[in-house]
C-alpha positions in Angstrom: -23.6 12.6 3.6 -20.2 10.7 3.4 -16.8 12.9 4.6 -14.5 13.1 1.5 -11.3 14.1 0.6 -7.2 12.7 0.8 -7.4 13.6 4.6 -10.7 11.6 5.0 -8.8 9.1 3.0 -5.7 8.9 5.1 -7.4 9.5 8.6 -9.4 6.5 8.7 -7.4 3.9 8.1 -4.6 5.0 10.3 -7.4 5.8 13.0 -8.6 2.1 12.5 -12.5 3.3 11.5 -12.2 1.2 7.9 -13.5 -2.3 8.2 -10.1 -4.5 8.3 -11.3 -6.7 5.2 -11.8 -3.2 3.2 -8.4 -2.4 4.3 -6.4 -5.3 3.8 -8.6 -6.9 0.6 -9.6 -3.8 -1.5 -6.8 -1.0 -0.5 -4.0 -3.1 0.1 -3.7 -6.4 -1.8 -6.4 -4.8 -4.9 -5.7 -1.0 -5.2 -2.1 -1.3 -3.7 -0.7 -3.9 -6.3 -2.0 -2.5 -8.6 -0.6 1.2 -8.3 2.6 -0.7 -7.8 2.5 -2.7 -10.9 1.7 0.5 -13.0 4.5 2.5 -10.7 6.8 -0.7 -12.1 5.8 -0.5 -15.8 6.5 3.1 -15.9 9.6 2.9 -14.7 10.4 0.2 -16.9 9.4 2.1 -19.9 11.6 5.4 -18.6 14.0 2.7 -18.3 13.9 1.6 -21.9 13.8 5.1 -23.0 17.3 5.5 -21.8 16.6 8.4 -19.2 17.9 9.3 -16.3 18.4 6.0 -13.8 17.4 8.8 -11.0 14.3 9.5 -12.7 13.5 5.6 -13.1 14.4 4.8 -9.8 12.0 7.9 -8.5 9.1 6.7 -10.4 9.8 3.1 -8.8 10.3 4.0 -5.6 7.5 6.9 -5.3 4.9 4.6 -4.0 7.1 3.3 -1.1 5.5 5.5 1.4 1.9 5.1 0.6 3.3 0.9 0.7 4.6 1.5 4.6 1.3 3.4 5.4 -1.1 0.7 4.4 1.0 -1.9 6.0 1.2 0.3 9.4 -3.3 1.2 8.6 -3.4 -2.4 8.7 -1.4 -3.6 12.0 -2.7 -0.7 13.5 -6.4 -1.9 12.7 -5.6 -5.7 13.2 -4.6 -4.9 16.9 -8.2 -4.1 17.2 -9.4 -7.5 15.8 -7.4 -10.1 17.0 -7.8 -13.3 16.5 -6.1 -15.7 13.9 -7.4 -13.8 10.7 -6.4 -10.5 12.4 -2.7 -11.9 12.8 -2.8 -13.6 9.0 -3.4 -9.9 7.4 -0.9 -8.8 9.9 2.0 -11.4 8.3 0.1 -10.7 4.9 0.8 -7.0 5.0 4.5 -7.7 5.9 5.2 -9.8 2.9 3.0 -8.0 0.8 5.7 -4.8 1.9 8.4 -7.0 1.4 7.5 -7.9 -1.6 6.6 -4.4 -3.0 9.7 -2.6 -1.8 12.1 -5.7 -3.3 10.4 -6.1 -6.8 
């Protein structure tokens, strides 16, 4: 029997017990971007629906801490791995932050 639930969820990754390729590849780069880019088309559609910049700027920004957890799951679990592909998903989830908090 698999443990579920958001706790579950959240608990393994920032405990390191979720394979670093599952974290970085599917959660980050896959599911990540694209909760982002729907977080981004929202907002650009309450944008052209002339409400509230607030309320745009909420939508945009909303996904901002679930961005810094990832990117702190996936350092966290890379100081585990080491090596040279550990320390290219390390830079990776910096830009990949960057990136999402910028655009």
């Amino acid at each position: 029997m698999l443990p579920e639930g958001v706790g579950y969820f959240f608990r393994s990754r920032w405990q390191g017990q979720v394979p670093l390729d599952r974290l970085f590849w599917r959660d980050l780069v896959l599911v990540g971007t694209a909760l982002n880019v729907a977080s981004l088309v929202a907002a650009i559609v309450l944008l052209g629906l002339k409400l509230p910049l607030t309320l745009v700027l909420a939508v945009h920004l909303a996904l901002v801490p679930y961005n810094i957890f990832l990117t702190f799951a996936v350092w966290r679990t890379t100081e585990k791995a080491r090596g040279a592909k550990a320390s290219l998903m390390t830079l990776g989830a910096t830009l990949w932050l960057i990136l999402t908090v910028v655009i």
